[in-house]
C-alpha positions in Angstrom: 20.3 -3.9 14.5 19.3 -1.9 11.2 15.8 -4.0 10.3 13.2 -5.2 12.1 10.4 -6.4 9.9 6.4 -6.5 11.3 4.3 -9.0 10.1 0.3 -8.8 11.1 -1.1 -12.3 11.2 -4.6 -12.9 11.1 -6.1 -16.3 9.8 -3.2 -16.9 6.9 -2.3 -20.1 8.0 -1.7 -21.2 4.6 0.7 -18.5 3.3 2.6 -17.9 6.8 5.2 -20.2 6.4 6.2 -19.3 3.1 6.3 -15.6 3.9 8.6 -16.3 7.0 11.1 -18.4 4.7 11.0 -15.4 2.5 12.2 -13.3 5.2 15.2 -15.6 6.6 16.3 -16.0 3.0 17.8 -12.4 3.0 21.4 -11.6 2.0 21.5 -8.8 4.7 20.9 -10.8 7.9 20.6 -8.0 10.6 17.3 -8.4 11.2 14.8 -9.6 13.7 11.2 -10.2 12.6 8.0 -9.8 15.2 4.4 -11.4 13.8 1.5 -10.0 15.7 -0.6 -12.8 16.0 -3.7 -10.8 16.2 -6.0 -13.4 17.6 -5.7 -16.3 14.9 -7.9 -19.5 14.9 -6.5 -21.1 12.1 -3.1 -22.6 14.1 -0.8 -20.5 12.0 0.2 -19.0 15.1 1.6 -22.2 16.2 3.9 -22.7 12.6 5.3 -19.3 13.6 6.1 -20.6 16.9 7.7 -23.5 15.8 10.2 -21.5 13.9 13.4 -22.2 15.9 15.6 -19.1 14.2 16.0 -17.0 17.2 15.3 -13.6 15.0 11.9 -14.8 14.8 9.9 -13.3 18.2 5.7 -14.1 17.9 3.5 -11.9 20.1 -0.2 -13.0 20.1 -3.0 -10.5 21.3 -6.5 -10.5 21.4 -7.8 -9.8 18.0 -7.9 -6.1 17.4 -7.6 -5.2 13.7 -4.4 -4.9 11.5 -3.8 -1.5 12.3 -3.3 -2.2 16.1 -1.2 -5.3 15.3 1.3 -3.3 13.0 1.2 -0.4 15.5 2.3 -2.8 18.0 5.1 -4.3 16.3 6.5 -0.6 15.8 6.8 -0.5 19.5 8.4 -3.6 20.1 11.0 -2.2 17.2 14.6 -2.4 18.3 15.8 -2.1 14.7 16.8 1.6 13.4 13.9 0.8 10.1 10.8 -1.0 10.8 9.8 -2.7 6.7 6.5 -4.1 6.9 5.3 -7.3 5.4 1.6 -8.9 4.9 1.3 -12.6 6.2 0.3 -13.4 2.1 3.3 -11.7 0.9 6.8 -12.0 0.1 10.1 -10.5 -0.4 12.9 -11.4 -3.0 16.3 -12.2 -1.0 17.6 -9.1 -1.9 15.1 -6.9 -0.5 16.6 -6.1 2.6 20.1 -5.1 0.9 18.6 -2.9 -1.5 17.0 -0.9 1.3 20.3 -0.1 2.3 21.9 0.9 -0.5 18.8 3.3 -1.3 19.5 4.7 2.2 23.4 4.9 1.1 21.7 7.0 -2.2 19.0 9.0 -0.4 20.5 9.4 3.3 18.3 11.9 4.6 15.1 9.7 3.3 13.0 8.5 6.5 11.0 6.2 3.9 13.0 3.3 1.6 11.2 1.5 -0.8 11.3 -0.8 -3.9 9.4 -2.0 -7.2 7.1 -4.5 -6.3 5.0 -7.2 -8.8 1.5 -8.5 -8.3 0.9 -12.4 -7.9 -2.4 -13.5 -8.3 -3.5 -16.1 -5.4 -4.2 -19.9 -6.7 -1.9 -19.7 -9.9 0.5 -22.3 -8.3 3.7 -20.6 -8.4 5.2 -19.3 -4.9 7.6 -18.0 -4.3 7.2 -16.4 -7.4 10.1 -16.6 -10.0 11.4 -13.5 -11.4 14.6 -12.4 -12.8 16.2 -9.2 -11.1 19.5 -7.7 -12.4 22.1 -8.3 -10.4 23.4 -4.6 -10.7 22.3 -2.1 -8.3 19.1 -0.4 -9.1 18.4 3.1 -9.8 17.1 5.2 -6.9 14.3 7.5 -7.6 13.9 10.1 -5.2 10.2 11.3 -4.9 9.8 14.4 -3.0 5.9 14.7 -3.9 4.2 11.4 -3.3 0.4 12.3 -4.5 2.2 13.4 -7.3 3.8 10.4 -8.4 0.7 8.4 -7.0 -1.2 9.6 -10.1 0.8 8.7 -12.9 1.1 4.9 -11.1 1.3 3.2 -7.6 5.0 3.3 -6.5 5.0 1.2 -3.7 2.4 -1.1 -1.7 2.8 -1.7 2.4 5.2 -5.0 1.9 7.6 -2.7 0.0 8.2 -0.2 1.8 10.1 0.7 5.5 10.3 4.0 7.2 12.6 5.1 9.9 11.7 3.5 13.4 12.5 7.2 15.4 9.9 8.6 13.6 7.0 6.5 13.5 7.6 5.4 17.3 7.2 9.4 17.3 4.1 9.6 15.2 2.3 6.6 17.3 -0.3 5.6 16.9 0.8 5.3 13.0 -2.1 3.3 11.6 -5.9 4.5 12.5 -7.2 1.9 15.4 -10.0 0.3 13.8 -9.3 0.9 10.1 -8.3 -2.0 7.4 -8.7 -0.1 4.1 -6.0 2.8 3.3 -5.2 2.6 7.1 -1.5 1.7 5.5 -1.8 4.9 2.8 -3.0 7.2 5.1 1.0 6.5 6.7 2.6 6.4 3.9 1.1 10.1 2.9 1.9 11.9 5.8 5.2 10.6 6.6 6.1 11.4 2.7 4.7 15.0 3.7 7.6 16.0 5.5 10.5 13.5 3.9 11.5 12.1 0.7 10.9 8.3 -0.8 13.6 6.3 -1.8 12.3 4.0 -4.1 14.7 1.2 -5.7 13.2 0.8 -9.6 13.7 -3.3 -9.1 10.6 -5.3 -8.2 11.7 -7.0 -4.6 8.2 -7.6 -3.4 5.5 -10.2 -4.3 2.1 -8.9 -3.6 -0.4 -11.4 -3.7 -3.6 -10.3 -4.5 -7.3 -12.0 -4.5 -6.6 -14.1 -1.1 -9.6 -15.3 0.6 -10.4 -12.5 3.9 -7.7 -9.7 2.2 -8.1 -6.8 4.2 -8.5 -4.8 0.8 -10.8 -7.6 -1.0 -13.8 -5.5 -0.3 -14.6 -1.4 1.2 -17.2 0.7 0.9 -17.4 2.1 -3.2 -19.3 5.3 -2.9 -17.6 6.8 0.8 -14.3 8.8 0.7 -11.7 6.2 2.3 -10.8 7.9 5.8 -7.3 8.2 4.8 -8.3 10.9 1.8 -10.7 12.6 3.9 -7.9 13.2 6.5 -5.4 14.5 3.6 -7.9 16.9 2.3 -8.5 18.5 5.9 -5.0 19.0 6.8 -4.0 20.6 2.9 -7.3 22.7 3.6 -6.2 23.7 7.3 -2.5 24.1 6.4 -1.3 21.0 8.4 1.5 20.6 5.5 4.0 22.1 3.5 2.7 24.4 0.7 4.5 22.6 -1.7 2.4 19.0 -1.1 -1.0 20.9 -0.7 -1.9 21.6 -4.3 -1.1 18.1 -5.3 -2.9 16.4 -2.0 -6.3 18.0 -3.3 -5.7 16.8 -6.7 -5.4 13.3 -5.6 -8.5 13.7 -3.7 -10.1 15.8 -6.4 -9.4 12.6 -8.5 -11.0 10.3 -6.5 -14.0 12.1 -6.0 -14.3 12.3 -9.7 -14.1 8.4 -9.7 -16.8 8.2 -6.9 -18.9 10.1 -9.2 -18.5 7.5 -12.5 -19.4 5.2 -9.9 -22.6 6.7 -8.7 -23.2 7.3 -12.1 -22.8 3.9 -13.2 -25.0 2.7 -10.4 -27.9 4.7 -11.4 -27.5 7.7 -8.9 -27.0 11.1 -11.1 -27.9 13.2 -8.4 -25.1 11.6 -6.3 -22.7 11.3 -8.7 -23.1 15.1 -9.4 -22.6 15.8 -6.1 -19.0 14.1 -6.3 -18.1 15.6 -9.4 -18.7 19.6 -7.6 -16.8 18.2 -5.0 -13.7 17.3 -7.7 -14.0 20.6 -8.8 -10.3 21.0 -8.4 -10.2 18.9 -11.5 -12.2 20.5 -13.3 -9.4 21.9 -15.8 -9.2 18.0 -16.9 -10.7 16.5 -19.6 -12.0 13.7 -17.1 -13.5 15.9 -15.1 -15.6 17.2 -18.5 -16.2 13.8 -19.9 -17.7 12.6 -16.6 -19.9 15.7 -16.5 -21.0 14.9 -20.1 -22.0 11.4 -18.8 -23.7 13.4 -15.7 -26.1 15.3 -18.0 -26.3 13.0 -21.1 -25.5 9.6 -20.8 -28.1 6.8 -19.0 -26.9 5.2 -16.3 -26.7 1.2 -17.7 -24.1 3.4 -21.0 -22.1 4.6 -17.9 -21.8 1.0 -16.4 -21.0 -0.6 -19.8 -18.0 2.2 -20.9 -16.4 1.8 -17.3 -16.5 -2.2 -18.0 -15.5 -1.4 -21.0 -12.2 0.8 -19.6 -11.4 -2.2 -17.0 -11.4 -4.9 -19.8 -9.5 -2.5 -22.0 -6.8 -1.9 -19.3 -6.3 -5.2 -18.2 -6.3 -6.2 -21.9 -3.3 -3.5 -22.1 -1.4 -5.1 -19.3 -1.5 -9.1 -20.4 -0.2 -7.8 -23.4 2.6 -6.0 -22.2 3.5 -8.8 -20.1 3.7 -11.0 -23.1 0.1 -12.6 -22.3 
């Protein structure tokens, strides 16, 4: 069996079924699909159930996060990949098959991948309706992933699957108890010791803004767990040399965003305290500007230029989707 896909289910009785259908309308067939029913009251457990395809298997438990319901569908995994896939989210027919053929490109890859597009939840069209060329897509091999995280977001946790050997050896994959970056925090350190294959064709459909998302709300002004952990092991040495430098400028990034934040939010001493520890960015002219704002600017200018930023981007966006 080359796939077998995990889908988390928690309360998304409403998308489920569509998600499923998604899955059993692949070209490649060899796959079996597990759902983690991680304690659902919503009865979208028993839609999954009534699924009579035989690849479909449901496992309920008590509920105990997303990150205990994924790591148990990695070790029920009988396939030789494990691609994961949100209860909200979707996957184009071809998905599977050009997972494959990015293997076929990228052999010694542990991690396959596609292009993915953004749905927003409510705006009546699903399955979503894009065009895809029907010729093979390029493969982009990306050997530093914090790299290639900062000039834009590759890949997303219902576009990607990793080797099954090695995450049944890296078990427990995703942080018990964690629901935002608990996915990152895997991605990162499996792509610290192999290559990504990422096919450039958008195959999955994230759906953003649904009701109880898992990454609808976190903590704005803490470090997310996941980039905490990356910054100890570059600092300790838990990683190849040649990720290390780019790891702590990802975090270095962040922590320069944490201090806009504070700053926008009134708090200058925190939001200096941010920006020393972003240092490592300090050769940018982010890092400068955002000092500037630190020592000159009041905090409702800092507000107001960041809302600013975020109307300007998403401005930038609709209009180069045509909107």
């Amino acid at each position: 069996m080359k796939f077998s896909i995990v889908i988390p289910l928690y309360n998304k009785a409403p998308y489920i079924r569509g998600t499923l259908d998604s899955v059993l309308a692949q070209t490649f067939t060899d796959f079996e699909v597990i759902v983690i029913d991680d304690g659902s009251r919503d009865g979208g457990d028993a839609l999954v159930a009534a699924v009579s395809d035989p690849r479909v298997r449901l496992v309920r438990q008590a509920n105990a996060g997303v990150s205990a319901a994924r790591n148990k569908g990695i070790e029920l995994a009988r396939g030789e990949w494990v691609a994961f896939l949100d209860a909200d989210d979707w996957h184009h027919p071809r998905y599977l098959a050009t997972l494959l053929l990015a293997h076929q490109a990228c052999p010694a890859a542990d991690v396959l991948a596609t292009d993915f597009m953004t749905v927003p939840d409510g705006d009546g069209i699903w399955p979503p309706r894009w065009s895809v060329p029907q010729e093979p897509p390029e493969v982009e091999l990306i050997t530093d992933l914090p790299l290639r995280w900062m000039h834009c977001q590759p890949l997303f946790t219902s576009s990607i699957a990793a080797r099954t050997s090695q995450l049944q050896r890296m078990q427990p994959c995703f942080a018990p108890g964690e629901s935002h970056g608990e996915d990152l925090d895997l991605w990162f350190r499996l792509a610290e010791h192999s290559p990504v294959a990422l096919a450039r064709a958008p195959l999955a459909a994230y759906r953003t803004a649904v009701a109880g998302s898992l990454t609808a709300h976190h903590a704005a002004l803490t470090m997310p767990p996941f980039l905490q952990r990356m910054k100890e092991r570059a600092l300790r040495g838990a990683m190849p040399e040649a990720r290390r430098k780019s790891a702590l400028w990802l975090v270095a990034q962040h922590e320069v965003t944490l201090a806009r934040q504070a700053l926008a939010s009134g708090r200058r001493l925190e939001g200096l305290r941010w920006l020393m520890q972003g240092r490592r960015a300090a050769s940018t002219q982010r890092w400068w500007l955002t000092a500037a704002m630190a020592c000159f600017f009041p905090g409702p200018l800092v507000r107001n230029w960041q809302l600013w930023r975020i109307r300007r981007t998403v401005r930038t966006v609709d209009i180069a989707d045509g909107g």
